[in-house]
N, C-alpha and C positions, 0 to 999 in steps of 0.2 A: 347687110351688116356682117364683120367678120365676124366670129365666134370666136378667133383666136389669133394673137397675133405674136412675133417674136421683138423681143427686145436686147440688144447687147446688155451684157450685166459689166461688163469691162469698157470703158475708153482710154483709151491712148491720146495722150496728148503731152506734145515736146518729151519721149524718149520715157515717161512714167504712164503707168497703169492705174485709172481711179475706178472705184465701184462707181455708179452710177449714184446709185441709193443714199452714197454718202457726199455727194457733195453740196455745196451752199444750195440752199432751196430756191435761189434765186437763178438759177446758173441755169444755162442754158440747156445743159446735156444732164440736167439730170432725168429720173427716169420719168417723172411726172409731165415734164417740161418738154421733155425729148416727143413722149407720146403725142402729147399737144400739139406743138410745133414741129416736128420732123415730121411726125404721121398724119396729122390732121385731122386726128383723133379725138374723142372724150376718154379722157382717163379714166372715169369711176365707169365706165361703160362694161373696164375691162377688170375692175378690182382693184384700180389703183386711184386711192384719194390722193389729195393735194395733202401735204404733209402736218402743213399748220393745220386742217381740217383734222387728220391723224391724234396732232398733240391735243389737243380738247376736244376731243371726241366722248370721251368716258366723263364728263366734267356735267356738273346740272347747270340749271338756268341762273342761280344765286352766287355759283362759281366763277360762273362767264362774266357777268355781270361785274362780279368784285375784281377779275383781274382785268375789264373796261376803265374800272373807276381805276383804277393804280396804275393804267396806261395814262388814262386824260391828267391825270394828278403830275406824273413823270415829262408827259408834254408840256406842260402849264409850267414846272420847272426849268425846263430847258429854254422855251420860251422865254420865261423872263429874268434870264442868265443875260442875255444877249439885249 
């Protein structure tokens, strides 16, 4: 396994420069995603979580839970919009 590996912190794409770090978490070149998928890598191998793992990270079991209940609540909504 490496020990270390290098990651652009810059992409170029159509004539602009994005951090990596900053873009949609969904996106393909971002740095998590890049590791992944470009390197064929595990991210937290190297120090790097998956981002939404990031955001509630510090959060307890009773936290997670309540903002579960306030997703399923917000689905259940949308759902029965339509």
């Amino acid at each position: 396994m490496k020990t270390e590996i290098k990651i652009p912190v810059w992409w170029r794409h159509g004539g602009m420069m994005y951090r990596r770090d900053c873009l949609p978490i969904n996106y393909p070149e971002h740095t998590y995603n890049y590791i992944k998928n470009q390197l064929g890598l595990v991210p937290e191998k190297y120090g790097v979580c998956h981002p939404i793992q990031e955001k509630y990270k510090s959060m307890t079991k009773e936290q997670l839970i309540s903002v579960i209940v306030e997703l399923e609540q917000e689905i259940e909504s949308y759902a029965s919009r339509t």
